[in-house]
C-alpha positions in Angstrom: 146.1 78.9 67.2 143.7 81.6 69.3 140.0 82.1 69.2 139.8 85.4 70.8 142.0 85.1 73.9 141.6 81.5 74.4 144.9 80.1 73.0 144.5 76.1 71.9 148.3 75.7 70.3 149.4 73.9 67.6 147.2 71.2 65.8 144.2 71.2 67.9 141.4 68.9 67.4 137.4 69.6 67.6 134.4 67.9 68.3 131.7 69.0 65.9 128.4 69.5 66.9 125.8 66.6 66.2 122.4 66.6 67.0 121.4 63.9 69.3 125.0 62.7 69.7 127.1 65.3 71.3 125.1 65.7 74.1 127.0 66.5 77.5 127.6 62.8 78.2 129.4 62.4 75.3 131.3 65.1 75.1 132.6 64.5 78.8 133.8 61.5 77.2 135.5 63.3 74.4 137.4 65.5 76.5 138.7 62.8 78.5 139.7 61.5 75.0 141.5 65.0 74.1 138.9 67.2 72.3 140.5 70.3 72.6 137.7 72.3 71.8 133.8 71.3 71.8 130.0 72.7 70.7 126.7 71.9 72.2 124.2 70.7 69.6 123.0 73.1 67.5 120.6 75.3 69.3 117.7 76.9 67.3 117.4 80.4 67.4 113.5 80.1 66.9 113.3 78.0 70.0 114.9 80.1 72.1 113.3 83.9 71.3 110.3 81.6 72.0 111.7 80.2 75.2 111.6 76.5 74.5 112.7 74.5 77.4 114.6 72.1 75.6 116.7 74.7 73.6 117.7 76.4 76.7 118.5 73.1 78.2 121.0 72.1 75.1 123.1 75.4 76.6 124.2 74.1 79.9 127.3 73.5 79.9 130.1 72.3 82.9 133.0 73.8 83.8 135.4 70.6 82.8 134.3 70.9 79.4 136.0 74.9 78.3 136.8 76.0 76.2 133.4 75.2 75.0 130.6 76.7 72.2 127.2 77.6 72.0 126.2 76.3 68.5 123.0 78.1 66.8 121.2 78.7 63.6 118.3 80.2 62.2 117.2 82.3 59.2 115.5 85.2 60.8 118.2 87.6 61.6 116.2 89.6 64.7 115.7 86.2 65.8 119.7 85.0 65.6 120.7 88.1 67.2 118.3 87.7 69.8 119.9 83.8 70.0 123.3 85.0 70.2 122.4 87.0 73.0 120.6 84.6 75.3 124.1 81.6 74.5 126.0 84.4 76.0 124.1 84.9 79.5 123.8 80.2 79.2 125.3 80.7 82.9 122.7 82.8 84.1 119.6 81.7 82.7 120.0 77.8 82.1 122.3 77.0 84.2 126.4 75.3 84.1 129.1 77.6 83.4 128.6 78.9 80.2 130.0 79.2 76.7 133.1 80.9 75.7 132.8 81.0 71.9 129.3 81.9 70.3 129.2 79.7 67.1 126.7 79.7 64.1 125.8 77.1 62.0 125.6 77.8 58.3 126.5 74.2 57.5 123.4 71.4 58.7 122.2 70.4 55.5 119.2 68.0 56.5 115.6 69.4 54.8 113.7 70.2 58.2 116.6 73.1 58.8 118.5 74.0 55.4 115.3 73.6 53.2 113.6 76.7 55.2 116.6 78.6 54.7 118.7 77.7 57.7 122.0 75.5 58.3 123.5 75.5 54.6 120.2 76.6 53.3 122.0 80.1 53.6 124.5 79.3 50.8 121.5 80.3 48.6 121.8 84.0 50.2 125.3 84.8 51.0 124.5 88.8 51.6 121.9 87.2 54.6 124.4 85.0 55.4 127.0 88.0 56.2 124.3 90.5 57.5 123.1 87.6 60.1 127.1 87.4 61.0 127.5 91.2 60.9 125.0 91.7 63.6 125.7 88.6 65.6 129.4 89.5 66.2 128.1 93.5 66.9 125.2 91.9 69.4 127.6 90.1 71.8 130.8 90.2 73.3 132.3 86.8 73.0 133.9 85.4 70.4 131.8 84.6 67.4 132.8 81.6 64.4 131.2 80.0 62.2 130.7 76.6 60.5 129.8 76.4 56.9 129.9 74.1 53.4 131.5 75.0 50.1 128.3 76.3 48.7 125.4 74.7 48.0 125.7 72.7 44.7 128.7 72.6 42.4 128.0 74.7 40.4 128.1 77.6 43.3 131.1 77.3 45.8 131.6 79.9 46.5 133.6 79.3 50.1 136.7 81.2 48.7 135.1 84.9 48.4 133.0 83.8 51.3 135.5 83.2 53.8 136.4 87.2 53.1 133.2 88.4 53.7 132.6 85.9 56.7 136.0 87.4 57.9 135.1 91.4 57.4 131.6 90.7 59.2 134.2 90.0 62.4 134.0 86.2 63.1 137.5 84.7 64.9 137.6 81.6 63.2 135.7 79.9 60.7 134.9 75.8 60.2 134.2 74.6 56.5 133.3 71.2 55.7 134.6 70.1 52.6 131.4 69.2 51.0 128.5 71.4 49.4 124.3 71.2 50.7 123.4 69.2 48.1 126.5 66.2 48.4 124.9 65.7 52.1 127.0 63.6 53.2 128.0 61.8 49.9 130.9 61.6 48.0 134.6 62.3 49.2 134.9 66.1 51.1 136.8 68.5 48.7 140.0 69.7 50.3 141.7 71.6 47.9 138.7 74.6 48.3 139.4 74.5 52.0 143.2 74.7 51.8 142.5 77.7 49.2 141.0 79.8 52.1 143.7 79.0 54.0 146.4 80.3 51.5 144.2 83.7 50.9 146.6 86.2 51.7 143.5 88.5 52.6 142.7 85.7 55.1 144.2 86.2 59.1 141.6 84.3 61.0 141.9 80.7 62.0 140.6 78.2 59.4 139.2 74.7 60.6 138.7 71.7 57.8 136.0 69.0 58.5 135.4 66.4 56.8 135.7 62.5 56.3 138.9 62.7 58.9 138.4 59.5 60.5 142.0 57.7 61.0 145.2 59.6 62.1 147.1 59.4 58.8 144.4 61.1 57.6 144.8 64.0 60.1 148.3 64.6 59.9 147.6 64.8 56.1 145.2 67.1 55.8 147.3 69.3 58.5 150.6 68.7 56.2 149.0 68.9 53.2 146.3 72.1 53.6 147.8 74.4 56.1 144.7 74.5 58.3 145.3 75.6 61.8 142.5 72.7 63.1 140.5 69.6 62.5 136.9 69.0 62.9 136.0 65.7 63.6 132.4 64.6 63.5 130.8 60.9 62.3 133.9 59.6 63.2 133.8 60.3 67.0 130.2 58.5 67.2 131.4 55.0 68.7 135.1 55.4 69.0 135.2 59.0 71.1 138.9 58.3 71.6 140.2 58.9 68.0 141.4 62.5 69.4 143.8 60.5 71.6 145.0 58.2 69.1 145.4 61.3 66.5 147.5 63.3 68.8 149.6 60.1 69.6 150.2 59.9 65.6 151.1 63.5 65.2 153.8 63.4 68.0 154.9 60.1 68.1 154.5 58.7 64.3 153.3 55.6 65.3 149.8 54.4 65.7 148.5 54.2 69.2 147.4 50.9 70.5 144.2 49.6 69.9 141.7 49.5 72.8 141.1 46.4 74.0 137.4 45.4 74.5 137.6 45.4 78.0 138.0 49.4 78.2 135.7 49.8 75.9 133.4 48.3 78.2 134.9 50.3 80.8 134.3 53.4 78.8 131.0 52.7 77.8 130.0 51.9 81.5 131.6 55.5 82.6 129.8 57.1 79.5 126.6 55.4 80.2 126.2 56.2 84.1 127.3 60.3 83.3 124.1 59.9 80.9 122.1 58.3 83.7 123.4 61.3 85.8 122.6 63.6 83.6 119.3 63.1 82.4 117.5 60.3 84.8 117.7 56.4 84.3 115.1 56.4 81.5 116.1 59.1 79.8 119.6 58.2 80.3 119.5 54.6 79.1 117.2 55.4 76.0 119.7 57.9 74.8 122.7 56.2 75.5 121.8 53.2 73.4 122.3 54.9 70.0 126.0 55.5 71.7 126.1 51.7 73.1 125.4 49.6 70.3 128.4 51.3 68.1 131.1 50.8 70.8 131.2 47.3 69.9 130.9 47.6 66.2 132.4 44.5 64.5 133.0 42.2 67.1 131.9 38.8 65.7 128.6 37.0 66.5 127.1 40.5 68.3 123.7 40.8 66.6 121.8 39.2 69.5 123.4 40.5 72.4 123.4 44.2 70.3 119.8 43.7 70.2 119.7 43.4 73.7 121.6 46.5 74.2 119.1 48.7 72.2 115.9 47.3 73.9 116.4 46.6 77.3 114.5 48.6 79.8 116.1 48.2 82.7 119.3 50.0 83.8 121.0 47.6 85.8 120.3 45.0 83.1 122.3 47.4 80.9 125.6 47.4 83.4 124.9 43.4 83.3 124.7 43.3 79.3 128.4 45.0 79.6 129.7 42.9 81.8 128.7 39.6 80.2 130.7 41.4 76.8 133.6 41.6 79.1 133.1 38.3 79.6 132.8 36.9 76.4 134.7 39.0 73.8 138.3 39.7 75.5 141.2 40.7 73.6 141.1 43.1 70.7 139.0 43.3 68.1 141.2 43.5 64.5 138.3 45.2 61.8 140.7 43.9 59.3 141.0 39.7 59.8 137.1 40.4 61.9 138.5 38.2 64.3 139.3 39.1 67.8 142.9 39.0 68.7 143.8 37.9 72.3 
Protein backbone atom coordinates (compact mmCIF):
# COMPACT_ATOMS: atom_id res chain seq x y z
CA UNK A 1 0.00 0.00 0.00
CA UNK A 2 1.48 3.79 -1.00
CA UNK A 3 0.33 7.23 0.00
CA UNK A 4 2.08 9.20 -2.48
CA UNK A 5 5.65 7.82 -2.59
CA UNK A 6 5.76 6.71 0.87
CA UNK A 7 5.29 2.94 0.53
CA UNK A 8 3.83 1.26 3.99
CA UNK A 9 3.38 -2.60 2.56
CA UNK A 10 0.90 -5.00 3.17
CA UNK A 11 -1.60 -4.73 6.09
CA UNK A 12 -0.41 -1.62 7.77
CA UNK A 13 -1.84 -0.36 10.88
CA UNK A 14 -2.74 3.52 11.91
CA UNK A 15 -3.02 5.48 14.82
CA UNK A 16 -6.00 7.76 14.51
CA UNK A 17 -5.93 11.04 15.58
CA UNK A 18 -7.62 11.84 19.16
CA UNK A 19 -7.82 14.94 20.67
CA UNK A 20 -6.04 15.12 23.90
CA UNK A 21 -4.75 11.53 23.64
CA UNK A 22 -2.44 11.23 20.70
CA UNK A 23 -0.24 13.80 21.71
CA UNK A 24 3.55 13.28 20.83
CA UNK A 25 4.15 11.29 24.06
CA UNK A 26 1.88 8.89 23.15
CA UNK A 27 2.35 8.44 19.87
CA UNK A 28 6.25 7.89 20.53
CA UNK A 29 4.85 5.15 22.42
CA UNK A 30 2.76 3.79 19.55
CA UNK A 31 5.50 3.65 17.28
CA UNK A 32 7.61 1.75 19.54
CA UNK A 33 4.43 -0.49 19.61
CA UNK A 34 4.32 -0.72 15.55
CA UNK A 35 2.02 2.08 14.35
CA UNK A 36 2.95 2.26 10.99
CA UNK A 37 1.52 5.36 10.23
CA UNK A 38 0.38 8.27 12.70
CA UNK A 39 -1.71 11.94 12.79
CA UNK A 40 -1.24 14.84 15.16
CA UNK A 41 -4.55 15.85 16.76
CA UNK A 42 -6.74 17.49 14.78
CA UNK A 43 -5.54 20.91 14.16
CA UNK A 44 -8.16 23.68 13.50
CA UNK A 45 -7.92 25.58 10.56
CA UNK A 46 -9.51 28.71 12.30
CA UNK A 47 -6.73 28.63 14.91
CA UNK A 48 -4.10 28.68 12.69
CA UNK A 49 -5.13 31.56 9.90
CA UNK A 50 -5.39 33.29 13.27
CA UNK A 51 -2.06 32.16 14.59
CA UNK A 52 -2.96 30.45 17.73
CA UNK A 53 -0.08 29.25 19.61
CA UNK A 54 -1.39 26.14 20.63
CA UNK A 55 -2.50 25.00 17.10
CA UNK A 56 0.86 25.66 15.73
CA UNK A 57 2.25 23.79 18.63
CA UNK A 58 -0.02 20.46 17.84
CA UNK A 59 2.22 20.47 14.35
CA UNK A 60 5.60 19.66 15.65
CA UNK A 61 6.37 16.68 14.94
CA UNK A 62 9.98 14.42 15.44
CA UNK A 63 11.82 12.77 13.02
CA UNK A 64 11.26 9.05 14.70
CA UNK A 65 7.71 9.43 14.24
CA UNK A 66 7.47 9.44 9.75
CA UNK A 67 5.76 8.78 8.09
CA UNK A 68 3.56 11.16 9.96
CA UNK A 69 0.21 13.61 9.26
CA UNK A 70 -0.87 16.84 9.83
CA UNK A 71 -4.62 16.41 10.76
CA UNK A 72 -7.00 19.58 10.18
CA UNK A 73 -10.52 20.68 9.77
CA UNK A 74 -12.58 23.55 9.43
CA UNK A 75 -15.68 24.75 7.44
CA UNK A 76 -14.40 27.83 5.84
CA UNK A 77 -12.71 26.75 2.71
CA UNK A 78 -10.16 30.09 2.31
CA UNK A 79 -9.50 29.30 5.78
CA UNK A 80 -8.64 25.23 5.14
CA UNK A 81 -6.59 26.09 2.27
CA UNK A 82 -4.86 28.62 4.11
CA UNK A 83 -4.47 25.48 6.97
CA UNK A 84 -3.18 23.13 4.56
CA UNK A 85 -0.69 25.44 3.62
CA UNK A 86 0.84 26.47 6.92
CA UNK A 87 0.86 21.87 8.03
CA UNK A 88 3.02 21.82 5.05
CA UNK A 89 5.89 24.49 5.97
CA UNK A 90 5.20 22.59 10.27
CA UNK A 91 9.25 22.36 9.89
CA UNK A 92 9.80 25.78 9.35
CA UNK A 93 7.48 27.65 11.34
CA UNK A 94 6.76 25.48 14.54
CA UNK A 95 9.30 23.57 14.69
CA UNK A 96 10.27 19.29 14.49
CA UNK A 97 10.55 17.73 11.22
CA UNK A 98 7.40 18.10 9.61
CA UNK A 99 4.53 16.23 8.10
CA UNK A 100 4.51 14.03 5.17
CA UNK A 101 0.85 13.54 4.55
CA UNK A 102 -1.67 16.63 4.82
CA UNK A 103 -4.87 15.00 6.27
CA UNK A 104 -8.44 16.49 6.75
CA UNK A 105 -10.92 15.64 8.98
CA UNK A 106 -14.48 15.28 7.83
CA UNK A 107 -15.25 12.71 10.49
CA UNK A 108 -15.07 14.40 14.44
CA UNK A 109 -18.54 14.22 15.25
CA UNK A 110 -18.61 15.95 18.84
CA UNK A 111 -21.22 19.38 18.76
CA UNK A 112 -18.47 22.08 19.45
CA UNK A 113 -16.79 21.08 15.75
CA UNK A 114 -19.53 19.05 13.56
CA UNK A 115 -22.49 21.13 14.80
CA UNK A 116 -20.90 24.47 13.16
CA UNK A 117 -20.36 22.64 10.09
CA UNK A 118 -16.99 21.08 10.64
CA UNK A 119 -15.65 17.33 11.35
CA UNK A 120 -18.69 15.21 9.98
CA UNK A 121 -20.84 18.32 10.12
CA UNK A 122 -19.77 18.30 6.34
CA UNK A 123 -21.84 15.17 5.50
CA UNK A 124 -24.67 17.78 5.43
CA UNK A 125 -22.81 19.49 2.36
CA UNK A 126 -20.98 17.00 0.33
CA UNK A 127 -20.43 19.66 -2.81
CA UNK A 128 -18.40 21.85 0.20
CA UNK A 129 -17.03 18.89 1.28
CA UNK A 130 -15.30 18.18 -2.31
CA UNK A 131 -14.67 21.95 -3.14
CA UNK A 132 -12.74 22.23 0.41
CA UNK A 133 -10.73 18.83 -0.90
CA UNK A 134 -10.51 20.21 -4.47
CA UNK A 135 -8.55 23.20 -3.38
CA UNK A 136 -6.67 21.64 -0.49
CA UNK A 137 -4.96 18.98 -2.79
CA UNK A 138 -4.47 22.08 -5.64
CA UNK A 139 -2.93 24.47 -2.55
CA UNK A 140 -0.08 22.13 -1.52
CA UNK A 141 2.22 19.72 -2.59
CA UNK A 142 2.11 16.78 -0.25
CA UNK A 143 0.05 14.22 -0.18
CA UNK A 144 -3.51 14.97 0.83
CA UNK A 145 -6.29 12.15 2.58
CA UNK A 146 -8.95 12.28 4.25
CA UNK A 147 -10.95 10.79 7.15
CA UNK A 148 -14.70 10.66 6.97
CA UNK A 149 -18.15 8.77 8.35
CA UNK A 150 -20.82 7.03 6.28
CA UNK A 151 -22.97 10.08 6.14
CA UNK A 152 -24.52 11.78 8.68
CA UNK A 153 -27.76 9.84 9.80
CA UNK A 154 -29.09 6.71 8.16
CA UNK A 155 -31.09 7.75 6.19
CA UNK A 156 -28.09 9.62 4.14
CA UNK A 157 -24.89 7.45 3.58
CA UNK A 158 -23.90 8.39 1.19
CA UNK A 159 -19.88 7.19 1.56
CA UNK A 160 -20.25 5.03 -1.63
CA UNK A 161 -20.70 8.02 -4.37
CA UNK A 162 -18.60 10.02 -1.90
CA UNK A 163 -15.56 8.11 -1.95
CA UNK A 164 -15.73 8.99 -6.00
CA UNK A 165 -15.90 12.39 -5.67
CA UNK A 166 -13.43 12.49 -2.63
CA UNK A 167 -11.24 10.50 -5.17
CA UNK A 168 -11.68 12.94 -8.50
CA UNK A 169 -11.00 16.08 -6.06
CA UNK A 170 -7.19 14.26 -5.90
CA UNK A 171 -6.90 12.89 -2.31
CA UNK A 172 -4.29 9.52 -2.03
CA UNK A 173 -6.07 7.72 0.38
CA UNK A 174 -9.17 8.01 2.17
CA UNK A 175 -10.13 6.76 6.04
CA UNK A 176 -13.90 6.01 6.74
CA UNK A 177 -15.16 5.08 9.97
CA UNK A 178 -17.85 2.70 9.84
CA UNK A 179 -20.34 4.72 11.64
CA UNK A 180 -22.56 7.86 10.60
CA UNK A 181 -22.55 11.66 12.78
CA UNK A 182 -25.43 11.00 14.39
CA UNK A 183 -24.43 7.10 15.89
CA UNK A 184 -21.40 9.04 17.64
CA UNK A 185 -19.89 6.54 18.91
CA UNK A 186 -22.94 4.14 19.52
CA UNK A 187 -23.86 1.07 18.07
CA UNK A 188 -21.66 -1.48 16.15
CA UNK A 189 -19.48 0.38 13.02
CA UNK A 190 -21.05 -0.78 9.67
CA UNK A 191 -18.54 -2.60 7.57
CA UNK A 192 -20.21 -3.83 4.72
CA UNK A 193 -20.48 0.22 3.31
CA UNK A 194 -16.79 0.44 3.80
CA UNK A 195 -15.91 -2.82 2.08
CA UNK A 196 -18.34 -1.42 -0.76
CA UNK A 197 -15.87 1.45 -1.58
CA UNK A 198 -13.29 -0.83 -1.54
CA UNK A 199 -14.84 -3.13 -4.36
CA UNK A 200 -15.85 0.10 -6.56
CA UNK A 201 -14.21 -0.59 -9.63
CA UNK A 202 -14.08 3.25 -10.23
CA UNK A 203 -12.11 3.30 -6.89
CA UNK A 204 -7.84 3.15 -7.24
CA UNK A 205 -6.84 4.99 -4.10
CA UNK A 206 -6.05 3.26 -0.84
CA UNK A 207 -9.06 2.76 1.43
CA UNK A 208 -8.61 2.60 5.37
CA UNK A 209 -11.58 1.13 7.68
CA UNK A 210 -11.87 2.35 11.31
CA UNK A 211 -13.90 1.34 13.63
CA UNK A 212 -14.53 -0.78 16.88
CA UNK A 213 -11.14 -2.91 15.84
CA UNK A 214 -9.98 -3.52 19.17
CA UNK A 215 -8.55 -7.33 19.40
CA UNK A 216 -6.42 -9.04 16.62
CA UNK A 217 -9.08 -11.43 15.35
CA UNK A 218 -10.89 -8.64 14.74
CA UNK A 219 -8.25 -7.12 12.51
CA UNK A 220 -7.39 -9.96 10.45
CA UNK A 221 -11.19 -10.15 9.86
CA UNK A 222 -11.98 -7.08 8.69
CA UNK A 223 -8.68 -7.33 6.40
CA UNK A 224 -9.93 -10.86 5.14
CA UNK A 225 -13.23 -10.14 5.10
CA UNK A 226 -13.48 -6.27 3.40
CA UNK A 227 -10.45 -5.97 1.27
CA UNK A 228 -9.26 -2.72 2.84
CA UNK A 229 -5.69 -1.95 2.24
CA UNK A 230 -5.38 -0.61 6.21
CA UNK A 231 -6.78 -0.33 9.71
CA UNK A 232 -7.39 2.55 11.80
CA UNK A 233 -7.21 1.99 15.26
CA UNK A 234 -8.45 4.66 17.71
CA UNK A 235 -10.24 4.06 21.44
CA UNK A 236 -8.65 0.97 21.48
CA UNK A 237 -4.99 2.27 21.63
CA UNK A 238 -5.96 4.58 24.75
CA UNK A 239 -4.42 2.36 27.69
CA UNK A 240 -3.03 -0.58 25.80
CA UNK A 241 -0.79 1.42 22.92
CA UNK A 242 0.74 -2.00 22.16
CA UNK A 243 -2.28 -3.67 20.37
CA UNK A 244 -0.40 -2.79 16.89
CA UNK A 245 2.24 -5.23 18.16
CA UNK A 246 0.07 -7.92 19.27
CA UNK A 247 -2.06 -7.43 15.87
CA UNK A 248 0.85 -7.87 13.63
CA UNK A 249 1.97 -10.88 15.78
CA UNK A 250 -1.66 -12.39 14.89
CA UNK A 251 -1.54 -11.68 11.20
CA UNK A 252 1.91 -13.43 10.75
CA UNK A 253 2.00 -15.85 13.29
CA UNK A 254 -1.85 -16.92 13.96
CA UNK A 255 -1.44 -17.09 17.43
CA UNK A 256 -2.13 -14.46 20.00
CA UNK A 257 0.85 -12.71 21.40
CA UNK A 258 1.60 -12.94 25.00
CA UNK A 259 0.02 -10.82 27.37
CA UNK A 260 2.07 -8.11 29.07
CA UNK A 261 2.85 -8.73 32.30
CA UNK A 262 2.20 -5.85 34.84
CA UNK A 263 5.58 -5.19 35.35
CA UNK A 264 6.17 -3.76 31.65
CA UNK A 265 3.30 -2.03 31.80
CA UNK A 266 4.79 -0.26 34.50
CA UNK A 267 7.87 -0.01 32.61
CA UNK A 268 5.98 1.37 29.75
CA UNK A 269 4.02 3.69 31.59
CA UNK A 270 7.25 5.04 33.36
CA UNK A 271 9.00 5.54 29.71
CA UNK A 272 5.59 7.16 28.42
CA UNK A 273 5.27 9.24 31.41
CA UNK A 274 8.93 10.84 31.54
CA UNK A 275 8.74 11.56 27.32
CA UNK A 276 5.50 13.57 28.51
CA UNK A 277 7.52 15.26 31.30
CA UNK A 278 10.15 15.96 28.51
CA UNK A 279 7.91 17.22 26.36
CA UNK A 280 5.86 19.55 27.94
CA UNK A 281 7.46 20.39 31.66
CA UNK A 282 6.75 18.35 34.92
CA UNK A 283 3.35 20.01 35.52
CA UNK A 284 2.14 19.87 32.41
CA UNK A 285 3.59 16.56 31.82
CA UNK A 286 2.19 14.79 34.81
CA UNK A 287 -1.43 16.49 34.55
CA UNK A 288 -1.64 15.16 31.00
CA UNK A 289 -0.23 11.96 31.41
CA UNK A 290 -2.80 10.94 34.10
CA UNK A 291 -5.80 10.50 31.75
CA UNK A 292 -2.97 7.92 29.94
CA UNK A 293 -1.93 6.41 33.62
CA UNK A 294 -4.96 5.47 35.19
CA UNK A 295 -6.11 3.16 32.01
CA UNK A 296 -2.79 1.18 31.87
CA UNK A 297 -3.88 -0.63 34.76
CA UNK A 298 -7.42 -1.11 33.91
CA UNK A 299 -8.83 -4.16 35.79
CA UNK A 300 -6.32 -5.15 38.08
CA UNK A 301 -8.29 -5.98 41.31
CA UNK A 302 -8.56 -3.78 44.46
CA UNK A 303 -6.96 -0.57 42.29
CA UNK A 304 -9.53 2.17 43.12
CA UNK A 305 -7.42 3.78 45.87
CA UNK A 306 -4.15 3.63 44.59
CA UNK A 307 -5.83 4.75 40.87
CA UNK A 308 -7.05 7.68 42.74
CA UNK A 309 -3.75 8.35 43.74
CA UNK A 310 -2.52 8.23 40.29
CA UNK A 311 -4.94 10.92 39.02
CA UNK A 312 -4.38 13.50 41.89
CA UNK A 313 -0.98 13.51 42.99
CA UNK A 314 0.95 16.59 42.34
CA UNK A 315 4.19 15.69 42.60
CA UNK A 316 6.27 14.01 39.94
CA UNK A 317 8.54 11.83 41.75
CA UNK A 318 5.55 10.66 43.81
CA UNK A 319 4.15 9.55 40.48
CA UNK A 320 7.47 7.21 39.54
CA UNK A 321 6.92 6.07 43.40
CA UNK A 322 2.99 5.25 42.83
CA UNK A 323 4.51 2.89 39.83
CA UNK A 324 6.83 1.36 41.59
CA UNK A 325 4.72 0.38 44.65
CA UNK A 326 2.27 -1.37 41.58
CA UNK A 327 5.28 -3.18 40.64
CA UNK A 328 5.39 -4.15 43.88
CA UNK A 329 2.09 -5.25 44.65
CA UNK A 330 0.35 -6.59 41.50
CA UNK A 331 2.99 -8.93 39.67
CA UNK A 332 2.07 -11.42 37.21
CA UNK A 333 -0.59 -10.91 34.58
CA UNK A 334 -3.61 -9.62 34.78
CA UNK A 335 -6.39 -12.23 33.02
CA UNK A 336 -9.70 -9.58 32.21
CA UNK A 337 -11.49 -12.79 31.90
CA UNK A 338 -11.19 -14.84 35.61
CA UNK A 339 -10.33 -10.66 37.00
CA UNK A 340 -7.74 -12.33 38.84
CA UNK A 341 -4.06 -11.82 38.33
CA UNK A 342 -2.18 -14.78 37.10
CA UNK A 343 1.42 -15.20 38.43
Amino acid sequence: MKIGNIDFGEKPLFLAPMEDVTDASFRYICKEYGADMMYTEFVSSDGLVHDAAKSFAKMVTYPYEKPIGIQIYGHIPDAMVSAAQLAERAAELSGGSGADVIDINFGCPVNKIAGRGAGSGMMREPDKMVEITKRVVDAVKLPVTVKTRLGWDDSSKIIVELAERLQDAGIQALTIHGRTRCQMYKGNADWTLIGEVKRNPRMHIPVIGNGDICTPQQAKAAFDNYGIDAIMIGRATFGHPWIFQEIKHYLKQGTLMEPLTVSQKVELAKKHYRRSIELKGERVGMLEMRRHLSCYFKGLPDFKPTRLKLVTECDPNEVLKLLDYINENWSGVYDEQSNTLIS
